[in-house]
N, C-alpha and C positions, 0 to 999 in steps of 0.2 A: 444296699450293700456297702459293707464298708471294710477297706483295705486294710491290714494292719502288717507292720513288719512281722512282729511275733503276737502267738497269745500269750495272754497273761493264765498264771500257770499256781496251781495252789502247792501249799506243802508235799501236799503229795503226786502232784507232778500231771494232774488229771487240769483238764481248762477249767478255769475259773468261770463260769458261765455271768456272774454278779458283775465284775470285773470288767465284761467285754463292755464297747462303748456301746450306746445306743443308736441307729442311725436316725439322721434326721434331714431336711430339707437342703442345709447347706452341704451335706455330704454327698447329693446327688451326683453320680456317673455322669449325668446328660449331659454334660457342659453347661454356658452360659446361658439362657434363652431370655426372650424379652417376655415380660408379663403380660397377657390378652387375658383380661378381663374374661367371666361368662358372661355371656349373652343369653336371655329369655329367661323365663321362669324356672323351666326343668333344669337348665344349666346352671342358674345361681340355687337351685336349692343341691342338687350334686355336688358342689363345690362346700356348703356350707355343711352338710354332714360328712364329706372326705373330710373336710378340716377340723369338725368336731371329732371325729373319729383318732386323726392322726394327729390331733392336738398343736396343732398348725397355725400361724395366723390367716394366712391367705392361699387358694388352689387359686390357680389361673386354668381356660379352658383348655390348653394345650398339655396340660400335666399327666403325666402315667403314675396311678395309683403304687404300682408298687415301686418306682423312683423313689416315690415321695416317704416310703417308709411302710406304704402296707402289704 
C-alpha cells in the first residue's frame, strides 16, 4: 500500500493509473523489523520465488507477502 497526498490526475481529470507509484519493499506499513533469514529448504525456496515473483532482492522469514508488494 502506498500513501499519497493526492492522485495524479490526467487531462481529463480521471486518475492516471501509469502515473501512480509502484509499491515496493521500502514503502512497507510494517515498520522497521530486523532480517531473519529462512531457515530449511521449503523456507529458502518460498523466499526465493516471493522474491522472484516480487522482483525483490531479499524475503526474510518473518515477511507478509502482500507488505512486500503482492
Amino acid at each position: 500500500m502506498v500513501f499519497l497526498d493526492s492522485f495524479p490526475l490526467t487531462n481529463n481529470g480521471k486518475i492516471d493509473r501509469k502515473a501512480l507509484p509502484e509499491p515496493t519493499a521500502e514503502r512497507r506499513s510494517s515498520g522497521e523489523r530486523t532480517f531473519a533469514s529462512p531457515r530449511g529448504e521449503t523456507e529458502n525456496r518460498l523466499a526465493e520465488i516471493w522474491a522472484g515473483i516480487l522482483k525483490i532482492d531479499r524475503v526474510g522469514r518473518d515477511e507478509n507477502y502482500f507488505e512486500l508488494g503482492g
